[in-house]
N, C-alpha and C positions, 0 to 999 in steps of 0.2 A: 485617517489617511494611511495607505498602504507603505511599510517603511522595507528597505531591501534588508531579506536579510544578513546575518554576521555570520561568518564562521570562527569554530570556536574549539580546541580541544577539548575532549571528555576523557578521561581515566579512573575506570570503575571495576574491583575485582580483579586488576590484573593486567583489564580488558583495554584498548585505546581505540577510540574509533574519531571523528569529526559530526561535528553539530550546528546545522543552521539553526540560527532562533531570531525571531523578530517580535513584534507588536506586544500590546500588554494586554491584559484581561484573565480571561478564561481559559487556561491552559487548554492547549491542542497538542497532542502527539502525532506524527506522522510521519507513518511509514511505507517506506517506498516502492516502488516498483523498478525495474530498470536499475541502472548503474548507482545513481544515486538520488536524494531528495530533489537535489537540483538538476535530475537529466535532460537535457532538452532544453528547460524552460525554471526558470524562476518563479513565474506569473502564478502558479496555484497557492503559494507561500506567500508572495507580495498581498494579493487579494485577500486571503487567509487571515492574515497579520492584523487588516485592517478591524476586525473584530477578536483575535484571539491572541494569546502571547502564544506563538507557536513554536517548535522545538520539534526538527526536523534532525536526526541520525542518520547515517550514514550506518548500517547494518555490521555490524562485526566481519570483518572478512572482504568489505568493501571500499570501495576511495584507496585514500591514500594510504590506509596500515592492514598490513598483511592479518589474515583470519588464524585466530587462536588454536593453536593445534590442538583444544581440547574439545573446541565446538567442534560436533560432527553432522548436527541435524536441526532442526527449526526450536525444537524442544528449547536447544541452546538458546537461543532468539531469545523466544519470548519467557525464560530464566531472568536473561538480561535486562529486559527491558520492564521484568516487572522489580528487579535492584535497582532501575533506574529512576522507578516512578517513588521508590521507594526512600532513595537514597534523594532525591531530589524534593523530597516530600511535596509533592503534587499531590492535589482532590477533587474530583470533580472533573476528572480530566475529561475532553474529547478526544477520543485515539479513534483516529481516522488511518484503516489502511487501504492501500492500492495495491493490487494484483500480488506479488508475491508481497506485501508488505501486509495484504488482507489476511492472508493467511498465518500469517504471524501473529497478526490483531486477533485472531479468531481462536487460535493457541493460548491466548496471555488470556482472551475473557473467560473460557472454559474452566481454567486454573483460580483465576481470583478476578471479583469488578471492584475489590473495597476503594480502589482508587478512583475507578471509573462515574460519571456520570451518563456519557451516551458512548455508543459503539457507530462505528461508520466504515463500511466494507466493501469498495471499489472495486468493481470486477474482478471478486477475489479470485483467488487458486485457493487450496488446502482441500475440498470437498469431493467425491467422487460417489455421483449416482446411478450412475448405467452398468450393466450388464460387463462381464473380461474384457468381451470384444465389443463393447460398446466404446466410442470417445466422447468423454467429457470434455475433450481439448484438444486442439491443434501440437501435435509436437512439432513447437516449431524448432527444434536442434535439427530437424529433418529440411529445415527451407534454410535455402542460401540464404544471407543476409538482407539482401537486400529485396529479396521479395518477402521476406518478414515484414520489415517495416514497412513497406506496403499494402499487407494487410492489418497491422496492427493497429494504422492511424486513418483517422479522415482526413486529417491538416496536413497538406502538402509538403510544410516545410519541415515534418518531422518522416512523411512517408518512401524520402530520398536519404539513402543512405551514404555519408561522406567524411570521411578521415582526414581530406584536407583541409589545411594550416592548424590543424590542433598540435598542440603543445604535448614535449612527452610526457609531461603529467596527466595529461589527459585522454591521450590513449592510453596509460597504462593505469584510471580510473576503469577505462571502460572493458580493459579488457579483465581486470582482476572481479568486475562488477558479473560479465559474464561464467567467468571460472566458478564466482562464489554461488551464482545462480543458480550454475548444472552442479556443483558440488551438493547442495541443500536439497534440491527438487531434483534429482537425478532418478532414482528409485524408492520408493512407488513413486511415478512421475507425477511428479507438481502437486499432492495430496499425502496426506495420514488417513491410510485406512477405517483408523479408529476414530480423527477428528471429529464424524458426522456424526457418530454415538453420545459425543458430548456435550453437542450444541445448545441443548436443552436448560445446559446449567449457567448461561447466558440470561442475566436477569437485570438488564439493563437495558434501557430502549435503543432498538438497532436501528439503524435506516442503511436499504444494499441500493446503492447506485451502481446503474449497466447502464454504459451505451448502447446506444438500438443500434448499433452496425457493429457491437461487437460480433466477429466470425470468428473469435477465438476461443469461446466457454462458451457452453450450449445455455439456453434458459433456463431449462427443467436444472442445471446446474445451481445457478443461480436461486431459484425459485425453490429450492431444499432450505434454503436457510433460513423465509418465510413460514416454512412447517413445521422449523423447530427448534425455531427460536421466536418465544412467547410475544415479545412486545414487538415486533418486527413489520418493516413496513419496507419498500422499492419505489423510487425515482426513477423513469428513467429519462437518461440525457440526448437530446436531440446533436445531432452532426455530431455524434461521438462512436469513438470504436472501443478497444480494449484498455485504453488509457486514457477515460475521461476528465481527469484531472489537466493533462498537457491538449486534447484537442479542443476543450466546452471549459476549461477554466474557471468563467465568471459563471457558469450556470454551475458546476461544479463548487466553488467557496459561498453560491446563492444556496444552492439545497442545503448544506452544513449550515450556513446562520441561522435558516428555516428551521432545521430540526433540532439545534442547539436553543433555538428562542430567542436568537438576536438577530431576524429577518421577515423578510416580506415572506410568505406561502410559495409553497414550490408544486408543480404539477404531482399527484400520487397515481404511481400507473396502477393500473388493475390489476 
């Protein structure tokens, strides 16, 4: 049964940040996309839970405690998070990222899997395969607000964008969530040049989930991470865009049981 999850302080290194965590079993890390684990929606952590003990952060620099003025770039990140897996002696983990939380995931595998058992990389960011002038991505710092989210989402009630009755805690989640965003991904936008050079050393079986209506990361984007990175396979998610985890949810924590070996078969795209 799916249990909601807690929050939790974490202090590590210095470092303070906040931590959802729910269910028990087979450890799950997951890293976020958006403001925070819980943007939006709860529901891919509830779902989650019901097969993994999940441990959801809040990214250093995000929520409710200001970003370390030491971290300057993603490297930071995933430093952290691999003292975290360490310091939490976790094995066998599923580290499941989203969008820019992919990118971080895709940082820490390159580095080290001794912790790892599967890798999971939700319309990441961190990769770039086109050409100067080609885009591998929408810059969306260039779209108002609220035609972002309208492209970002299929689900209606995330594709309207709305500040009212939130609490000032919670505008001041979202808005530190965005600062920490363009702070990290600002230049080279939303990528490590060098990331793609390393993907190789990725020796862990991967599965990349994309929504088919993602308009925001090309395929062939997508589809680099397939060429090289060895054990590597693609789902993709139906009525989903760039945040499959908040619009397809249950098909989203379905393909994770599937590829972790505590679920029914998921569709494998071509």
């Amino acid at each position: 049964m799916a249990a909601q999850p807690c929050l939790e302080s974490l202090s590590l290194g210095g470092v303070t940040t906040d931590v959802l965590r729910a269910g028990s079993g087979r450890p799950l890390l997951f890293l976020h996309s958006g403001a925070g684990p819980d943007w939006h929606s709860r529901d891919h952590l509830g779902l989650l839970s019901a097969r993994f003990e999940v441990i959801a952060p809040f990214h250093p620099g995000f929520g409710r405690h200001e970003r370390p003025r030491h971290f300057r770039s993603v490297d930071d990140l995933a430093y952290f998070y691999l003292d975290l897996l360490e310091a939490m002696s976790l094995e066998d983990v599923v580290l499941a990222g989203a969008g820019f939380g992919g990118w971080i995931a895709s940082e820490i595998a390159v580095r080290s899997t001794a912790r790892l058992g599967r890798l999971v990389l939700a319309a990441p960011y961190g990769i770039k395969v086109g050409g100067v002038e080609d885009r591998d991505f929408v810059d969306f710092h260039m779209l108002e607000p609220a035609e972002r989210t309208r492209a970002e989402f299929v689900d209606p009630r995330y594709a309207t964008l709305s500040y009212n009755g939130k609490s000032d805690e919670e505008l001041t989640v979202l808005a530190r969530g965005a600062e920490s965003e363009a702070f990290y991904g600002w230049s080279p936008f939303m990528h490590n040049p060098q990331l793609i050079h390393w993907l190789h050393r990725i020796d862990v079986p991967t599965l990349i989930l994309r929504g088919r209506e993602d308009r925001f990361i090309t395929r062939a984007n997508h589809d680099a991470y397939l060429d090289r990175i060895a054990d590597s396979r693609m789902v993709l998610i139906d009525q989903a865009a760039s945040h499959p985890h908040l619009d397809a949810p249950q098909a989203f924590a379905a393909a994770i049981a599937e590829f972790a070996g505590t679920g029914a078969p998921a569709t494998v795209a071509a």
